[in-house]
N, C-alpha and C positions, 0 to 999 in steps of 0.2 A: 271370568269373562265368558256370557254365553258367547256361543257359535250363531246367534241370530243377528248379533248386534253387528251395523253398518263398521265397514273398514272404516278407518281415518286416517287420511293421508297428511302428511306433512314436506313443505320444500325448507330446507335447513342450507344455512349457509356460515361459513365459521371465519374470522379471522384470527390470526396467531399471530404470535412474536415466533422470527424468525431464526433468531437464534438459539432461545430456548424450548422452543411450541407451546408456550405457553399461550391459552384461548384468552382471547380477548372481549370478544365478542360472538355471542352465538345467536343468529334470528331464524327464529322456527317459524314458521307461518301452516297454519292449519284451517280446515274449516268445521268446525262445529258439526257432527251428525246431529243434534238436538233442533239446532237455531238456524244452522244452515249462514253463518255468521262465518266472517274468514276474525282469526282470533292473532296476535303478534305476539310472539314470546320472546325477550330480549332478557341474555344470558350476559350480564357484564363483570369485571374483574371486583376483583373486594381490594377496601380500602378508597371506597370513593367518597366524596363530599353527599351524605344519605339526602339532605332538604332542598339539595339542590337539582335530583330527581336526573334523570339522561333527558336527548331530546331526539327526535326523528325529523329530518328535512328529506325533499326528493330535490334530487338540483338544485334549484336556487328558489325553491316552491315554500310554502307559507312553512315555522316551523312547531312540531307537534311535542307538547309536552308527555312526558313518563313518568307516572310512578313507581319510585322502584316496593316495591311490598315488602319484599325478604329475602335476608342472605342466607347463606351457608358455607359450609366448607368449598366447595366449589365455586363460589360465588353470588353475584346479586341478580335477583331478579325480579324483572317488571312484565305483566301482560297487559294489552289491550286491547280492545277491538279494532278492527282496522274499519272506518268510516267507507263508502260508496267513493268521497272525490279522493280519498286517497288510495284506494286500494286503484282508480282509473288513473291516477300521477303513477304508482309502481309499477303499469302495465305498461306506460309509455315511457317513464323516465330513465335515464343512463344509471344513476347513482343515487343510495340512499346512503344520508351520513349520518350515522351514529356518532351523538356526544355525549360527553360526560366531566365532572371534573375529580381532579382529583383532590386529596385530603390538602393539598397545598392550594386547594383551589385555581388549577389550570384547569381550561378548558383542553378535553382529548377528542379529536374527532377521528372515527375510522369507517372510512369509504369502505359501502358493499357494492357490488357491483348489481344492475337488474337487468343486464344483456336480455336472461334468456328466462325475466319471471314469467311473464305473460302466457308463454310457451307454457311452461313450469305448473302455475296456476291452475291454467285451463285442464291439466292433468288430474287434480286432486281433488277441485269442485263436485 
């Protein structure tokens, strides 16, 4: 990696099981030095229903489809661009919910919290 190339920052937020800590969910949020684009990186458990993709909602706001790409040992994961009216729902909204189902086909949703994205954001841009 040269030393000319722009930092790139990222705000990460993680949920666990709390008995085991095991991650459940990990959203990265970064902005592109190329595109200048904010990008979503969603880290979810293995063993999910794969065609049935995760979804992103903000409160009770429109909800946004995921592809998941590819797993690993670690887990699945999916990126996307984060759109203009959504990345403005994240800046103002209480809670983003991550779903997903599982191989039994339940639906699992796990509240992130966006108390302090805005703040957060406005750091890394």
């Amino acid at each position: 990696m040269s030393r000319d190339a722009p930092l790139e920052c990222a705000i990460e937020q993680t949920a666990v099981l709390t008995k085991t800590g095991q991650l459940i969910v990990l959203l990265n949020i970064r902005v592109a030095s190329d595109t200048l684009q904010p990008i979503a990186i969603v880290q979810l458990p293995l063993g999910l229903n794969l065609p049935d993709g995760a979804k992103l909602q903000i409160d009770d706001g429109k909800v946004s489809d995921l592809q998941i790409q590819t797993c690993e040992q670690r887990g699945c994961y999916a990126n996307s661009p984060i759109a203009p009216d959504m990345l403005a729902a994240m800046k103002s909204g209480k809670q983003l919910k991550v779903s997903f189902q599982n191989l039994g086909k339940e639906t699992i949703t796990i509240p992130m919290q966006l108390t302090d994205f805005a703040a957060a954001y406005d750091k890394i841009k």
